[in-house]
C-alpha positions in Angstrom: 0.0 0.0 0.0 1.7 3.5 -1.3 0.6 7.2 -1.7 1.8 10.0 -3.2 1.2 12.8 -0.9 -1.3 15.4 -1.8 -3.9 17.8 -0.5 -6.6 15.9 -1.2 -5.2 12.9 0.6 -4.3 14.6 3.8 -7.6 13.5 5.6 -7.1 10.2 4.7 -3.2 9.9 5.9 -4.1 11.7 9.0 -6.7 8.6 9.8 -4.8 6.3 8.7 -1.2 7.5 10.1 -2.6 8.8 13.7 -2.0 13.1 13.6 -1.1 15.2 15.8 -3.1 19.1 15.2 -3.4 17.2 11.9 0.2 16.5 11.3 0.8 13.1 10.1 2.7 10.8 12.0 5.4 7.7 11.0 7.6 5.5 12.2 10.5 6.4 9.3 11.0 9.5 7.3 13.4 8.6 4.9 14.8 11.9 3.3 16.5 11.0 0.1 14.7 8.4 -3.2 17.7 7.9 -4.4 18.9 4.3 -4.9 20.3 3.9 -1.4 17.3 5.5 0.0 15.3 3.0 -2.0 17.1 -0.2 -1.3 16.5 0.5 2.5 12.7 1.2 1.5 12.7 -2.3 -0.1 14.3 -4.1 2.4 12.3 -2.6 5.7 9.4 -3.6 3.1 10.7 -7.3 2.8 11.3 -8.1 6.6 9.0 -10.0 8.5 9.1 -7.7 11.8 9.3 -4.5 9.5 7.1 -4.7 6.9 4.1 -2.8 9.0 6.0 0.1 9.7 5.3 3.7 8.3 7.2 5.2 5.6 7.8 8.3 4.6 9.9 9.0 1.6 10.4 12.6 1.1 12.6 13.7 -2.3 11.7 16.2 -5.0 12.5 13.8 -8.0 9.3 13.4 -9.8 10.3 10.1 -11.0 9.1 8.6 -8.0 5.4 9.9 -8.4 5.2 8.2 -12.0 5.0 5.1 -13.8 8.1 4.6 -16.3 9.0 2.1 -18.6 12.4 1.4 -20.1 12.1 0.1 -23.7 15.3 -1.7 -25.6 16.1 0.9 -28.0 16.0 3.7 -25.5 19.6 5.9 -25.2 21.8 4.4 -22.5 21.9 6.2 -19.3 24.9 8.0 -18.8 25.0 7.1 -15.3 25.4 3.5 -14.2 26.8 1.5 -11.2 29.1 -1.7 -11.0 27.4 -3.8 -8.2 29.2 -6.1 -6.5 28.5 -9.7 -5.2 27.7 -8.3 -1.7 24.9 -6.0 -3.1 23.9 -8.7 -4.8 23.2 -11.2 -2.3 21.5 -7.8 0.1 18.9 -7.9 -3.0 18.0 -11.6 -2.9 17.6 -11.5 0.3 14.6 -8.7 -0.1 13.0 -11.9 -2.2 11.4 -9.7 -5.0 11.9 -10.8 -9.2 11.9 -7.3 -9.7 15.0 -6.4 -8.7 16.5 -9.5 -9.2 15.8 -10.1 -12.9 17.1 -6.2 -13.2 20.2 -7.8 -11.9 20.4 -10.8 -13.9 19.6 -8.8 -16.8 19.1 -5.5 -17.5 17.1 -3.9 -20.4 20.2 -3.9 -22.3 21.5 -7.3 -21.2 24.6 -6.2 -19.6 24.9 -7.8 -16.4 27.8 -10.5 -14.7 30.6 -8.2 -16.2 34.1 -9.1 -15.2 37.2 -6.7 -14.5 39.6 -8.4 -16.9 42.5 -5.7 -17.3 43.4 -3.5 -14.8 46.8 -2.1 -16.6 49.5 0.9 -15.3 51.0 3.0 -17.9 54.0 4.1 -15.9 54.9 0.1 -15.3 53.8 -1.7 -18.1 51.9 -4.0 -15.9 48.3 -5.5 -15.6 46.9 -7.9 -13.2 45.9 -10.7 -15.4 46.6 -13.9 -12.6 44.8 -11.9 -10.3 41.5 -11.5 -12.5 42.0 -15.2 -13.7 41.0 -15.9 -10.8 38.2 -13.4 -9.9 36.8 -15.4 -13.8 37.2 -18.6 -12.4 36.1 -18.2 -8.9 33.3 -15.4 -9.0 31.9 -12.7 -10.6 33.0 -8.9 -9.6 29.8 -7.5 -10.5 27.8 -6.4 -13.0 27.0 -3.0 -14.4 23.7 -1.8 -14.2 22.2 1.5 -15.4 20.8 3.5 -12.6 17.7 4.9 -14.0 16.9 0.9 -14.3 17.8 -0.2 -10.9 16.4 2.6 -9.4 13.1 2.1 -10.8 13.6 -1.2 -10.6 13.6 -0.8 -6.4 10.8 1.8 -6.5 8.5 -1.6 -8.1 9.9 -3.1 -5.3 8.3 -1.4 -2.5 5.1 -1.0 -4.6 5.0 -4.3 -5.3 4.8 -4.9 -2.1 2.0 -4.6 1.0 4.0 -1.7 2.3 2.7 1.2 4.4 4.7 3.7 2.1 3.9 7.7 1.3 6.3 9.6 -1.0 6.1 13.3 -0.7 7.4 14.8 -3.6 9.1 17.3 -1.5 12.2 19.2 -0.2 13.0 19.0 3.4 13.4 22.4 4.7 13.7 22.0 9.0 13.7 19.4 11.0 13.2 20.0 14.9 14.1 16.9 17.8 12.2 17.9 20.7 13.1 16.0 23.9 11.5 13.2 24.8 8.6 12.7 26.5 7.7 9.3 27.0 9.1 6.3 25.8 8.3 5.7 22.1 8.3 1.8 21.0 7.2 -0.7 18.3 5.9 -3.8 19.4 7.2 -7.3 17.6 4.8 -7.3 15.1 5.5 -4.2 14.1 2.9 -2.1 15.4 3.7 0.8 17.3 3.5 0.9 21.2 3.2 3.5 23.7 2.8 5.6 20.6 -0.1 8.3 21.0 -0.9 11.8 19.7 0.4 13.3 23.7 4.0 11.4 22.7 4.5 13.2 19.8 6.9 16.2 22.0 9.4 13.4 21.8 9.5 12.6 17.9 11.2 14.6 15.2 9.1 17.3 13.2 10.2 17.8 9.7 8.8 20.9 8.1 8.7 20.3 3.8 9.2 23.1 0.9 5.4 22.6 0.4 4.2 23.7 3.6 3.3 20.3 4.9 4.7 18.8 7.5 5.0 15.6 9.7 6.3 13.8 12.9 8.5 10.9 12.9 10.3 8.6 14.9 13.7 7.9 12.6 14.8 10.3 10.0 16.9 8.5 7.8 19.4 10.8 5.9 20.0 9.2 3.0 19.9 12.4 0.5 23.5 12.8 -0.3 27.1 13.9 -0.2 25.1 17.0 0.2 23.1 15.9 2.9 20.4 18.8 4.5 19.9 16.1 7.3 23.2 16.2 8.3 23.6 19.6 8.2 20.4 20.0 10.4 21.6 17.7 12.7 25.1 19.2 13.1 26.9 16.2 12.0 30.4 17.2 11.6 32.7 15.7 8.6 36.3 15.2 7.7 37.4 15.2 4.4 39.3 16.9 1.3 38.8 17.6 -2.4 40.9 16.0 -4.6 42.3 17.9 -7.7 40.8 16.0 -9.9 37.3 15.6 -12.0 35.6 12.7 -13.4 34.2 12.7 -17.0 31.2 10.3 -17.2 29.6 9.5 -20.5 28.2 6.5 -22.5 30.5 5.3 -26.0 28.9 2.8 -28.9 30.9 0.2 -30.3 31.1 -1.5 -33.4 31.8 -4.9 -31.7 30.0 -6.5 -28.3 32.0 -5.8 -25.5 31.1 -7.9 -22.5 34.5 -6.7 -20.5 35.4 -4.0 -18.1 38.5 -2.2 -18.6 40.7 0.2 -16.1 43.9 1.6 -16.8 45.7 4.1 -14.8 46.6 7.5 -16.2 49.2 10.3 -15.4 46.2 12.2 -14.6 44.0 9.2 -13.2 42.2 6.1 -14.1 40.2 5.7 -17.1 37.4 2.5 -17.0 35.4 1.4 -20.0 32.1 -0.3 -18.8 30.0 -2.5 -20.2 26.2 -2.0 -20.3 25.4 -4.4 -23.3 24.0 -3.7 -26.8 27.2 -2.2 -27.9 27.6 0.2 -25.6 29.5 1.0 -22.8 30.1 4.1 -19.9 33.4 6.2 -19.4 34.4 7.0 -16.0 37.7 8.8 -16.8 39.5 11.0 -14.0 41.7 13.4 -14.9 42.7 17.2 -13.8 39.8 19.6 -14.0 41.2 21.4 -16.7 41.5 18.2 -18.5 37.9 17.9 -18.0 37.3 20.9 -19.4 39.2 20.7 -22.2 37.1 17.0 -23.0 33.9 18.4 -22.2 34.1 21.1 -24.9 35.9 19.4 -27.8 33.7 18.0 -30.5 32.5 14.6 -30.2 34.7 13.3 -32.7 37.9 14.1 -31.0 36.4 13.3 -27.7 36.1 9.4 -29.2 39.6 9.7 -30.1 40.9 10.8 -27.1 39.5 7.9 -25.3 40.9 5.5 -27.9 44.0 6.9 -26.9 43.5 6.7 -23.5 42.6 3.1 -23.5 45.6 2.3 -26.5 48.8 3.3 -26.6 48.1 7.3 -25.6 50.5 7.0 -22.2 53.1 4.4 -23.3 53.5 0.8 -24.6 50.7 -2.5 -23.9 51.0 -3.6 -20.7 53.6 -6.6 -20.1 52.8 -9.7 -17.9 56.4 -10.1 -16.5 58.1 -7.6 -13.9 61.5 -6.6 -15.3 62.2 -8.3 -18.5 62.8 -12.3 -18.8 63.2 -12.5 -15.0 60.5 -12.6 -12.1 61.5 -11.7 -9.2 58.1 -13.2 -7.5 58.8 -16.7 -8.8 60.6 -18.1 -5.1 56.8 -17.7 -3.9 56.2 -21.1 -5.0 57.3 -23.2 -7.7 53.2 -24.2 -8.8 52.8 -20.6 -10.1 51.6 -20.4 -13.7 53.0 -17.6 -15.5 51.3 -15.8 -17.5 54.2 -14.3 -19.2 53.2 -15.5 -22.3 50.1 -14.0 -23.0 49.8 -10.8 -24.7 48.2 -7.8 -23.6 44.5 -7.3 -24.7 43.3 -3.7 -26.4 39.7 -2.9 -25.5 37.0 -2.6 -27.7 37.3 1.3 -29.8 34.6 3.3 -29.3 32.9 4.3 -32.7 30.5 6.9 -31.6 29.6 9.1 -28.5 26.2 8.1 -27.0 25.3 10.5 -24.5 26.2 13.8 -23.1 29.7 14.1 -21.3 29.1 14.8 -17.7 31.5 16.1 -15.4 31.7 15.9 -11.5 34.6 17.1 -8.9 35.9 14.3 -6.9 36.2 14.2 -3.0 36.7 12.6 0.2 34.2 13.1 2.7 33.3 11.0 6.0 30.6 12.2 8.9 32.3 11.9 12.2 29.4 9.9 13.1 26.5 8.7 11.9 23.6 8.9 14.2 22.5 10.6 17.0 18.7 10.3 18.7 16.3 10.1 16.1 18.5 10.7 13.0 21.0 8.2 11.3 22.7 8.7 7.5 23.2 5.9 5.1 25.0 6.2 1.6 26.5 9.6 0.7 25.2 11.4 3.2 27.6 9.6 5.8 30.5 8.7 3.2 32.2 10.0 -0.2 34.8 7.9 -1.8 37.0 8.1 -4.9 35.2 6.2 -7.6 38.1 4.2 -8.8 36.7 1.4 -8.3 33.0 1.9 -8.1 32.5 1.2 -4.5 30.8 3.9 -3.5 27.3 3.2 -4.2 28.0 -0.2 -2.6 28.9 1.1 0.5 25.6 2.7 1.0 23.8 -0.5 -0.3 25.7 -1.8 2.8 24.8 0.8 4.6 21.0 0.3 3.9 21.3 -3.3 4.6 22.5 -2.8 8.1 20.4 -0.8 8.9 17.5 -2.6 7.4 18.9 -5.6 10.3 19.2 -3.3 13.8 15.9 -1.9 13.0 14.3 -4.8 13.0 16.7 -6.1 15.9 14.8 -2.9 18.1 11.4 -4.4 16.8 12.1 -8.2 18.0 12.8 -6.0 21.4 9.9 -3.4 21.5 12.7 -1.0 21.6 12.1 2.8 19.9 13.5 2.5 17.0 15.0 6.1 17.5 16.7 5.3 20.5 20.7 6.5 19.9 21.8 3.4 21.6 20.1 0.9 18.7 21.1 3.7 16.2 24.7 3.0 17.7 24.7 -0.3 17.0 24.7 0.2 12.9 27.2 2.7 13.4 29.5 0.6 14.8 28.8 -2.4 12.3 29.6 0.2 9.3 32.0 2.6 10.3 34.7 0.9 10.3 34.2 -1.3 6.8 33.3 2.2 5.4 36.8 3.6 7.0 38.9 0.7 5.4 37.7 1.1 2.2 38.2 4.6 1.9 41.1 4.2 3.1 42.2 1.7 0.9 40.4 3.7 -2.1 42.3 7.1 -1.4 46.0 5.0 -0.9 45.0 4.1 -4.5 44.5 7.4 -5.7 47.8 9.0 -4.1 49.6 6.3 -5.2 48.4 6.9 -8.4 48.9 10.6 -8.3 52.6 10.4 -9.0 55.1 9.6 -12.0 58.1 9.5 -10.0 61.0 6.0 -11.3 61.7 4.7 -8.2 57.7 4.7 -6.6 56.8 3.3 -10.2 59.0 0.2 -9.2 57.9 -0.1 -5.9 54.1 0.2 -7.2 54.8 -2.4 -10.1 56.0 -4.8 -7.3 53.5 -4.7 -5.0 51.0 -4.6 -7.8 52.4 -7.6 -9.7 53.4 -9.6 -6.3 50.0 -9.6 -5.5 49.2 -12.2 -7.6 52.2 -14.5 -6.1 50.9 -14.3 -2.4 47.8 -16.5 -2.3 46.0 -15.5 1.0 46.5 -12.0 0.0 45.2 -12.1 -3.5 41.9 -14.4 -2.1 41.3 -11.0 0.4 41.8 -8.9 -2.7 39.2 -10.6 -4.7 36.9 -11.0 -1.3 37.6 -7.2 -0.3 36.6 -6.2 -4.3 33.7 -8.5 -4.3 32.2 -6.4 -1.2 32.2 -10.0 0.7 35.0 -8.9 3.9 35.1 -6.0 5.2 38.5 -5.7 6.6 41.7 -6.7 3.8 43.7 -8.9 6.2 45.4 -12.2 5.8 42.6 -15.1 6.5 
């Protein structure tokens, strides 16, 4: 069961949703429709001891107020995500064919993708042992448009017997009085204790359209950006990196059912496969680089990324270290070498199949993420480098733990607002969100410099990796979104 919020329905929500001097009343406001905001939706909406809670989604996007419907030979969306096996496995478990045959296959078919070359022009080296594997043991993901996927979660929760109302909206103040009684939800997901005298201790949000409404949990899940953390005085720590990402969609003249990254003066370039022919750019590079891209014809903009992706920044790749020798080999005499395999060249891009979008890059991490009544999943509690497209899957993770302490508080009668429950997901996601940043901006610095005797070091630990055996199986868990911490096991 879903609304869209309008005047003419606010007699019904008030019956239905309890008021207080007619303001509706819920048990979660999420602020932000985005995917992350979406997947959390879904999975409240697919739990046994959440699926009677009240929603309210609250975002501006009028997409989310009407019915769409993705035909074969629409343009690609210039926007998509690589979603790894964790995210995955989060959307099984919310048990709906919607999502799932989105995942399987999307409307252009492009879906179980691998990373096959991941090559650095300063070295001459690509990773070709470790992505053997990643083939033979797992998938790394699959590339999925987000317009799809995100319509494909907002079927989800309609789909579904789910107390939901969107208000196509912008919040505009949110106010957390103190509390005056204790505000639960009983096991079957009803509230308890909750009456129109308890709404003191509940969080107002006041909307762009005048309305308003009361709410146990506001769920800040509305961006790098975020007005809910700003309202709740969240502090971050961060930095902007000097760099800008170019995002656009290419055409081939040949299938390509392969994702490609190689690393650039300026940074990484990755070629993305979202079937039909077609594939996305993600290319970093310095933002007057971007510039530069952004304004040049389309034609030379094609070429450019040929070059990028060929022999623009040095020779092919190599599969050995330093010449004939391996300095890697004592690891262990069973090693295959894959010396002898030459280097593959991607797909060219024929044609330009979208506009070129560009975006600044940054760091950016809330010092925490929850407080009484409030809590931030997805961008609004993290920003990473999108090097390796992670970032989206950390707020799928995000969502999914979440999803699990909320319904923890239910099994308990706890209030579902309580800071000490909120805590809990805080501490499950803080640190997996930490490492990978971590790990994602040691990547980029790393990458940042042309400099001999780094470049050796870098081509070492790059190529070695594929020698050591527990830590290339954590590299392919870490990348698959499967562990959360990249130690020996």
């Amino acid at each position: 069961m879903g609304r869209v919020h309008g005047s003419g329905l606010q007699a019904e929500l008030r019956n239905e949703h309890g008021s207080k001097n007619n303001v509706p009343q819920y048990d979660i406001a999420i602020v932000g429709g985005g995917m992350v905001g979406m997947a959390l939706a879904c999975s409240l909406a697919s739990r046994p001891l959440t699926k009677q809670l009240t929603v309210a989604i609250i975002d501006s996007n009028p997409a989310l107020g009407r019915e769409e419907h993705f035909k074969k030979d629409d343009p690609p969306d210039s926007r998509v995500s690589t979603v790894t096996p964790a995210t995955i496995s989060f959307y099984k478990g919310m048990k709906d064919n919607t999502v799932n045959v989105t995942l399987s296959q999307n409307k252009n078919g492009a879906c179980g993708t691998l990373v096959k070359r991941l090559a650095d022009f300063t070295t001459g080296k690509d990773t070709q042992d470790i992505m053997r594997e990643m083939q033979i043991k797992k998938l790394l993901g699959c590339v999925v448009e987000n317009k799809v996927l995100h319509r494909s979660l907002l079927s989800c929760i309609q789909n579904k017997d789910f107390q939901k109302t969107i208000y196509p909206s912008r919040l505009t103040s949110m106010t957390l009085s103190p509390s005056l009684s204790s505000v639960g939800v009983g096991v079957d997901g009803t509230s308890s204790g909750t009456t129109t005298s308890t709404c003191g201790g509940l969080a107002k949000l006041e909307l762009s359209d005048g309305s308003s409404l009361y709410t146990k949990l506001v769920v800040g899940a509305d961006g790098s950006k975020s007005h809910v953390r700003e309202l709740a005085g969240f502090k971050t720590t961060g930095w902007k990196y000097s760099q800008n990402a170019i995002i656009c969609t290419v055409e081939h003249a040949v299938d390509n059912q392969c994702a490609w990254q190689r690393f650039l003066p300026a940074g990484p370039i990755a070629l993305l496969p979202i079937g039909d022919k077609f594939s996305n750019i993600v290319w970093t590079m310095s933002p007057k680089e971007s510039s530069d891209c952004k304004s040049m014809s389309e034609d030379d903009f094609v070429d450019a990324v040929n070059n990028a992706l060929d022999y623009g920044y040095g020779p092919h790749p190599q599969s050995k270290l330093f010449g004939g020798g391996n300095i890697f080999s004592w690891f262990g005499a069973d090693i295959t070498s894959s010396a002898s395999e030459c280097f593959e060249v991607p797909p060219k891009a024929v044609k330009l199949a979208s506009e070129r979008m560009v975006f600044p890059l940054s760091l950016m991490h809330a010092n925490k993420y929850a407080s009484r009544r409030v809590v931030l999943i997805g961008d609004a509690a993290h920003t990473v480098h999108p090097l390796a497209g992670q970032g989206v899957n950390l707020g799928f993770g995000d969502a999914s733990a979440l999803s699990r302490v909320i319904a923890e508080g239910v099994a308990v009668g706890s209030d579902i607002g309580q800071v000490t429950l909120l805590k809990r997901y805080e501490a499950d996601r803080k640190m997996a969100n930490i490492t990978m940043m971590a790990i994602l901006d040691g990547f980029q610095k790393a990458y940042s410099v042309d400099f001999g005797p780094l470049n050796v070091l870098r081509a070492a630990a790059f190529h070695g990796a594929q020698y050591i055996s527990p830590l290339k199986r954590n590299i392919i868990s870490f990348a698959s979104g499967e562990q959360s911490m990249p130690l020996f096991s």
